[in-house]
C-alpha positions as CSV (number, residue, x, y, z in Angstrom):
1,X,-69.7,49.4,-26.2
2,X,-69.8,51.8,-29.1
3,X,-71.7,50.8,-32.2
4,X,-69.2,51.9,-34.4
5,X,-65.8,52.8,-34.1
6,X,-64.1,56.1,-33.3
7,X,-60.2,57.4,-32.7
8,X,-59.4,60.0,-29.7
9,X,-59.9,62.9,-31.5
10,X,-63.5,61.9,-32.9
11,X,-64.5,60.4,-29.6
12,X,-63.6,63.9,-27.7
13,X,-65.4,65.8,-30.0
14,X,-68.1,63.6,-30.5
15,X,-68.8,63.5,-26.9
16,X,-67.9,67.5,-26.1
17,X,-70.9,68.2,-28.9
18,X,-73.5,65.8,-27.4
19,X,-73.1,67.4,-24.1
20,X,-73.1,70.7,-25.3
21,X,-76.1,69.8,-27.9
22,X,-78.2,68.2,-25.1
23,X,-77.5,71.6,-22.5
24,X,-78.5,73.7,-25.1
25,X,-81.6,72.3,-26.1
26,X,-82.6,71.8,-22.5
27,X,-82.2,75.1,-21.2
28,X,-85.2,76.9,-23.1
29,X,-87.1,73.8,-21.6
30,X,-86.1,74.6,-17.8
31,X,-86.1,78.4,-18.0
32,X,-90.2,77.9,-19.5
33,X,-90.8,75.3,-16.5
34,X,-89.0,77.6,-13.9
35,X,-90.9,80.6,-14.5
36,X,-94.3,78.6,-14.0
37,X,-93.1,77.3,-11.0
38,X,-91.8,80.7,-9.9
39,X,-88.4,79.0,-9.4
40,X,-86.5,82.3,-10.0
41,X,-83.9,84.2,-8.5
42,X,-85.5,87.6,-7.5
43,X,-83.7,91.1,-6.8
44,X,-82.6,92.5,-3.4
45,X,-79.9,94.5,-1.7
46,X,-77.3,92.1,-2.6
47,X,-77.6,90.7,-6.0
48,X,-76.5,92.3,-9.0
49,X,-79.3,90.9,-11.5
50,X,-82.6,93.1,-12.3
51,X,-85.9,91.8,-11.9
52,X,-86.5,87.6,-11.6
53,X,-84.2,85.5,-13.6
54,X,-84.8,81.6,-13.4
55,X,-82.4,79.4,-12.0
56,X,-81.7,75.7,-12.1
57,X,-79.9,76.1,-15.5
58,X,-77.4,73.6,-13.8
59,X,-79.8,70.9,-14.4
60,X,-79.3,71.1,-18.1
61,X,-75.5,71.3,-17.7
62,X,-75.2,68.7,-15.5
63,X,-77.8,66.1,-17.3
64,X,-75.7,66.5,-21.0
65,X,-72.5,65.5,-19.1
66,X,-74.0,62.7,-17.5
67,X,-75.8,61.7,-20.2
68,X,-72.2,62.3,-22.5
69,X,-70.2,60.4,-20.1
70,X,-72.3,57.7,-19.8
71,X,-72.3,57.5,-23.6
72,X,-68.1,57.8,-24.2
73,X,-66.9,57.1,-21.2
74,X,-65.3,53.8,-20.5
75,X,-66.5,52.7,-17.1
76,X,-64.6,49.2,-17.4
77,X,-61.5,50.9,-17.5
78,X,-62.4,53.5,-14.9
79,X,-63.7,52.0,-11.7
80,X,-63.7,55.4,-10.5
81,X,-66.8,56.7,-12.7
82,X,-69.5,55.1,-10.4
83,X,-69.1,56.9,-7.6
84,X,-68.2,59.9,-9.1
85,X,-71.5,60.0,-10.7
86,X,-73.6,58.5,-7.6
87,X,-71.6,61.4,-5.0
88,X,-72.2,64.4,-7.8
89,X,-76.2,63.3,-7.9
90,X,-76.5,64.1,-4.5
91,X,-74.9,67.4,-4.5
92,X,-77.1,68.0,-7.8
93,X,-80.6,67.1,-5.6
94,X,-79.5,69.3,-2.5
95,X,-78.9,72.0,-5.2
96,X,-81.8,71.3,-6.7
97,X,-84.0,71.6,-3.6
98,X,-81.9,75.0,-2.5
99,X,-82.8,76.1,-5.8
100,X,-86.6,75.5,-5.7
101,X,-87.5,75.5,-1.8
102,X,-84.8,76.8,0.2
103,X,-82.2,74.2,2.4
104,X,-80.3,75.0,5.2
105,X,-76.5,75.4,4.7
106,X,-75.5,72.3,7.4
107,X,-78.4,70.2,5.1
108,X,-76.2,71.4,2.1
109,X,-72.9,70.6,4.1
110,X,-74.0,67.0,5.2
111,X,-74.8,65.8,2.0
112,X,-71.6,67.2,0.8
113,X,-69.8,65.4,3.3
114,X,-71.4,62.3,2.3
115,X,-70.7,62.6,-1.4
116,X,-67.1,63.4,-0.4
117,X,-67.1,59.9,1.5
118,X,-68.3,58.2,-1.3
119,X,-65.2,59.5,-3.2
120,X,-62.7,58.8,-0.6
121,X,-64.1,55.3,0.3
122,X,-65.6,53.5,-2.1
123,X,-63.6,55.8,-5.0
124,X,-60.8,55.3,-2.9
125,X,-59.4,58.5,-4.3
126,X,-57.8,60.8,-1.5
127,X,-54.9,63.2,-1.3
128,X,-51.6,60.5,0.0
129,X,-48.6,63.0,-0.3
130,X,-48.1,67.0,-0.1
131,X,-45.2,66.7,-1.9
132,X,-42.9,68.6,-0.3
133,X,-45.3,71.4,0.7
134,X,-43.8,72.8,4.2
135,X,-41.4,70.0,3.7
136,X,-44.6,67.5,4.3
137,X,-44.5,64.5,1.9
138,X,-46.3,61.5,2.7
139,X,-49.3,61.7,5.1
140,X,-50.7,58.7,7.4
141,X,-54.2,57.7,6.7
142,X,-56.1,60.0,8.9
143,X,-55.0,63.1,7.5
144,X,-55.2,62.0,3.8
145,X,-59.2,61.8,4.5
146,X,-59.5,64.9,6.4
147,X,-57.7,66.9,3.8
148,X,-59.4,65.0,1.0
149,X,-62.6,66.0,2.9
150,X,-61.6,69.6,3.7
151,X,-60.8,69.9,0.0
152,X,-63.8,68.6,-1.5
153,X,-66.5,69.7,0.4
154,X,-64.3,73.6,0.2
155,X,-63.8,73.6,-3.6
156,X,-67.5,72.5,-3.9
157,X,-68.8,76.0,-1.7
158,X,-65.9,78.3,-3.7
159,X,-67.7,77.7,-6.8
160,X,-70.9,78.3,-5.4
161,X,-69.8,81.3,-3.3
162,X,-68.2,82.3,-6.4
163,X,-71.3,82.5,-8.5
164,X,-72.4,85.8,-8.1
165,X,-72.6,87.7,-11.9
166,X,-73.5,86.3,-14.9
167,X,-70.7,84.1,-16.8
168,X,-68.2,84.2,-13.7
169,X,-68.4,80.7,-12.2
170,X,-68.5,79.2,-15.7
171,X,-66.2,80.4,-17.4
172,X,-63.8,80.1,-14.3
173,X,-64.7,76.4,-13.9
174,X,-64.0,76.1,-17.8
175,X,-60.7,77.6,-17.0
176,X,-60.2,74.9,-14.4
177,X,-61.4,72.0,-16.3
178,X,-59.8,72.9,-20.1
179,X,-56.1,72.6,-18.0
180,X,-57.1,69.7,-16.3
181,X,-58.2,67.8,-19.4
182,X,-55.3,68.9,-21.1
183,X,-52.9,67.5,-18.5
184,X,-55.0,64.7,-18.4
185,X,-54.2,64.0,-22.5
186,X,-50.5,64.6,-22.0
187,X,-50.2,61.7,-19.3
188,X,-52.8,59.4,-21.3
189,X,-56.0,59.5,-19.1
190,X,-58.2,59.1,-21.6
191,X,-61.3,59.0,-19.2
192,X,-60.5,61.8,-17.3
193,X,-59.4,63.9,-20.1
194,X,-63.4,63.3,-21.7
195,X,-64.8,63.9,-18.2
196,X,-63.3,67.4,-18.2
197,X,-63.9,67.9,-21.4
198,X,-67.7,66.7,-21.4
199,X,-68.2,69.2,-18.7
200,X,-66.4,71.9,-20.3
201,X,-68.6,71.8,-23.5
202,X,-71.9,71.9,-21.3
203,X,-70.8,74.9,-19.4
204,X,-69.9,76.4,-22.7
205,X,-73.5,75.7,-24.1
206,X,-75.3,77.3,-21.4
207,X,-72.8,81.1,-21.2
208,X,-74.6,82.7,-24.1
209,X,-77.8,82.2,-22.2
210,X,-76.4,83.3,-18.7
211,X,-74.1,86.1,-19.9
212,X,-76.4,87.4,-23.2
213,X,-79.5,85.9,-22.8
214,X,-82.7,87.7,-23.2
215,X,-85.9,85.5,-23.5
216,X,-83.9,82.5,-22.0
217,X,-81.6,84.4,-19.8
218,X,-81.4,81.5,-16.9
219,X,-78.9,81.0,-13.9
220,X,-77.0,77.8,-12.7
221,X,-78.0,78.1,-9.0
222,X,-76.5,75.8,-6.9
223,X,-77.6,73.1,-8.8
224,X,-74.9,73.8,-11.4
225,X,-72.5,75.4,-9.3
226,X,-71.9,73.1,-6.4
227,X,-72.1,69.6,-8.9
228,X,-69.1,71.7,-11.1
229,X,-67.6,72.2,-8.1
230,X,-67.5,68.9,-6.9
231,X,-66.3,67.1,-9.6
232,X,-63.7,69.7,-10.1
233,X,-62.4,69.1,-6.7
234,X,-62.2,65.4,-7.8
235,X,-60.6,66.2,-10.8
236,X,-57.6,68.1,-8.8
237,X,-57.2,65.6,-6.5
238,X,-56.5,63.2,-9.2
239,X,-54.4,65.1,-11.2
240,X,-52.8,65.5,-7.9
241,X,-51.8,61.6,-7.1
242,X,-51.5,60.9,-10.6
243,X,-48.3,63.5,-10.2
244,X,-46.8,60.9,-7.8
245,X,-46.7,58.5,-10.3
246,X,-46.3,59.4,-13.9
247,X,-43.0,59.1,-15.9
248,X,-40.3,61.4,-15.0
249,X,-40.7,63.9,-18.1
250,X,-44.3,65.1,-16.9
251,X,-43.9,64.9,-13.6
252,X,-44.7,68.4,-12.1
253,X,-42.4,69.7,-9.4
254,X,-45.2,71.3,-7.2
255,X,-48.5,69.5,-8.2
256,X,-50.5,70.8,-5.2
257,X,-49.3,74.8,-5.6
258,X,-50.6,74.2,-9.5
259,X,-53.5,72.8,-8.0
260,X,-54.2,76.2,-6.2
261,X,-54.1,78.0,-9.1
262,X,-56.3,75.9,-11.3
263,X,-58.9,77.3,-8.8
264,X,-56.8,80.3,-7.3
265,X,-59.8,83.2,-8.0
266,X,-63.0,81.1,-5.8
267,X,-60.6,79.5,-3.5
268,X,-58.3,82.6,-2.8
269,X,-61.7,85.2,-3.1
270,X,-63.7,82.9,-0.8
271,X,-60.8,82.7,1.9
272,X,-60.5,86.5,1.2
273,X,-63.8,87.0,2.2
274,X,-64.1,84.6,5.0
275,X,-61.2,86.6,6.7
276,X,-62.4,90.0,6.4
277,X,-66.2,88.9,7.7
278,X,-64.3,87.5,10.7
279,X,-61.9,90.5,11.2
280,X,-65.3,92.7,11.8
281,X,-67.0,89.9,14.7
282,X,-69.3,89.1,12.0
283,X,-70.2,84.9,10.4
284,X,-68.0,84.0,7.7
285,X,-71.3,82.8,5.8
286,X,-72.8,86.3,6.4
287,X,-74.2,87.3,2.3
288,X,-72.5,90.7,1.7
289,X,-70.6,92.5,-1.4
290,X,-67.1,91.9,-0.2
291,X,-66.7,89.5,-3.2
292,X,-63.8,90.9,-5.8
293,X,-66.4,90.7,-8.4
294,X,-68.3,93.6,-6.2
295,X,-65.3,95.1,-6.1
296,X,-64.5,95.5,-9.7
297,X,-68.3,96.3,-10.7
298,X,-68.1,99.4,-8.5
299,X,-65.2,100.5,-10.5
300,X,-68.2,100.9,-12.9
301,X,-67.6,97.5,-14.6
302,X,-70.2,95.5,-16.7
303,X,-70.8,92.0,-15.2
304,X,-69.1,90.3,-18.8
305,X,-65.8,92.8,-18.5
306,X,-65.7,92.0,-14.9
307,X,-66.1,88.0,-15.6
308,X,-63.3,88.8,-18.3
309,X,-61.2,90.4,-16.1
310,X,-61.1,87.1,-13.5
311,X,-61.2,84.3,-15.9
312,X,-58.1,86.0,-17.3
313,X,-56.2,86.3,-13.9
314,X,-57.0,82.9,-13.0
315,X,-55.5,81.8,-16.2
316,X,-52.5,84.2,-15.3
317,X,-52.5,82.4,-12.3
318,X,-52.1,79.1,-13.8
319,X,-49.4,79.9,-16.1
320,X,-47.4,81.6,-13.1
321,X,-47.6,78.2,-11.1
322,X,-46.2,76.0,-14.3
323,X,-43.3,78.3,-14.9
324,X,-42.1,78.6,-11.0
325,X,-43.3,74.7,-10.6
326,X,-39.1,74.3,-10.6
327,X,-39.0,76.3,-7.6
328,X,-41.2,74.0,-5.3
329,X,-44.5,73.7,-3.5
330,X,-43.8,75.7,-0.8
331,X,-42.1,78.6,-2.7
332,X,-44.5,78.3,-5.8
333,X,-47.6,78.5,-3.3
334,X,-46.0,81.6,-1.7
335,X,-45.2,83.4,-5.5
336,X,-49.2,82.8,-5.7
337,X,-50.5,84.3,-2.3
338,X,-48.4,87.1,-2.8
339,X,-49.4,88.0,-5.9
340,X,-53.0,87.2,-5.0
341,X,-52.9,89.8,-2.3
342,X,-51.5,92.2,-4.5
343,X,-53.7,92.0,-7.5
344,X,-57.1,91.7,-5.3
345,X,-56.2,94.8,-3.5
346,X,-55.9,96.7,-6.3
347,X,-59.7,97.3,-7.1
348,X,-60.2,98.3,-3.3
349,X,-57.3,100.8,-3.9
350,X,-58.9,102.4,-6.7
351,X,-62.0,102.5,-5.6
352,X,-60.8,104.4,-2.1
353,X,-58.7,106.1,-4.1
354,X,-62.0,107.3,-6.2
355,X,-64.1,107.9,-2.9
356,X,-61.5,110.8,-1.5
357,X,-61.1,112.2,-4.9
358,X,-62.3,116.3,-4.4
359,X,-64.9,116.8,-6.6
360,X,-63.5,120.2,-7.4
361,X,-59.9,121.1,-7.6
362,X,-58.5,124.6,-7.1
363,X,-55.2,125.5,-9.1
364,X,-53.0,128.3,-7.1
């Protein structure tokens, strides 16, 4: 219980600044300890840094919104909170050992799949209803877990997949979370409104050192990227049942295709990438520069213009999916595929386009 008493609008920003307060002061912290420890991020063929940037800047986002939520948020009212927190600590330890020794990808996937268990059992929070999606509605209680479990343990690798140039996973995932808490103020869920929120402002806190930094320049790593990640994917999976039962005047038509473009860039990039790995016999988890983000920065792109340029489209994305919500799930997730496909070609059109240009041209 609070010592003193705040409304809504004191609490949210009250709670945003301590989280983004505590991030900031703890990044100068990490990025000194990292670079004793040699806990860095170094150059090679695939990267796009320079030189050895530290990494386990996640730790500072992720430890001002738990210390933030464990400050405003009511955990009487929301039963959910505990495992929320105890699943996202797990991801944020295997990310934290990735970060500083190196851990296999099924290690990774294992402990996501417990922390994704912990949601779906003990949270009891799981996908019950595609509403309407291929004309599917209602699902039995097998296939609510395995696409509950598909869909966390997936969003949790897009964002970290995703992470690639400086600013780009965070300032998608603020993209993400900013609608989410929005929604979540329109329907009244006050404590899922400041969880979004909360993790919003720490992500905010630590872009000026990952997209401008100098002497503090730091990294999430995975440490960062798969926790945001996770708790995103909790957060659409909420917003998503929460649809089902909501007074008629917010109720969305197509939940789930809004769902897919809250995260449309990682999730629609990362399948992207999967398939045209696979297409040439090679793993889908093979490290390449297939992502769109490599596409754009050979169009001569600086990593913040490129970051720009897909934090933008996702918000496009978003806004496209509200206004042909009328239309359906089905139809509204086929509107956003489509254009997907269309706008991530582009780049790779240009940039063949730029490749079988004649250097010299000859008039007649």
């Amino acid at each position: 219980m609070m010592l003193f008493s705040l409304n809504e609008n004191e609490q949210i920003i009250l709670s945003i600044s301590v989280a983004f307060l505590i991030t900031l002061f703890l990044i100068p912290i990490i990025v000194r300890v990292a670079r004793t420890r040699g806990i860095v991020a170094h150059e090679n063929g695939r990267t796009s840094h320079t030189g050895t940037i530290p990494t386990m800047g996640g730790l500072a986002i992720i430890t001002g919104f738990y210390i933030s939520v464990l400050l405003f948020v009511n955990d009487i009212n929301f039963r959910e909170l505990n495992p929320l927190l105890a699943g996202s600590l797990l991801i944020l330890l295997s990310g934290m050992k990735d970060d500083m020794v190196g851990i296999s990808a099924r290690k990774k996937v294992i402990v996501q799949i417990i922390s994704a268990c912990i949601i779906i059992f003990w949270a009891n929070v799981r996908f019950t209803s595609l509403q309407g999606f291929l004309g599917i509605h209602e699902i039995n209680y097998f296939w609510s877990v395995m696409i509950t479990l598909i869909t966390i343990v997936g969003l949790t690798n897009c964002f970290n997949l995703i992470d690639g140039i400086d600013g780009l996973a965070p300032g998608l995932s603020i993209v993400s979370l900013l609608t989410l808490g929005i929604w979540f103020r329109i329907i009244d869920q006050s404590e899922l409104m400041m969880i979004s929120f909360i993790l919003a402002g720490a992500l905010i806190a630590f872009i000026p050192h990952n997209v401008f930094g100098r002497k503090n320049k730091i990294f999430q790593g995975d440490t960062g990227s798969l926790t945001t990640g996770f708790i995103i994917a909790f957060l659409i999976i909420k917003f998503n049942q929460l649809n089902l039962s909501i007074s008629p005047e917010y109720f969305l038509q197509s939940a789930p295709a809004i769902s897919v473009a809250i995260v449309f860039v990682p999730l629609f990039d990362t399948l992207r990438v999967f398939i045209l790995r696979l297409s040439k016999n090679r793993s889908p988890f093979m490290p390449d520069k297939l992502h769109a983000h490599h596409a754009l920065i050979s169009l001569c792109l600086t990593h913040t213009q490129t970051s720009f340029i897909l934090v933008c489209l996702n918000a496009m994305f978003i806004l496209l999916a509200f206004m042909t919500s009328p239309l359906g799930t089905t139809a509204d997730v086929f509107i956003l595929l489509i254009t997907g496909i269309v706008l991530f070609y582009i780049p790779a059109a240009i940039k063949r386009k730029k490749q079988h240009k004649p250097m010299f041209s000859v008039n007649p």
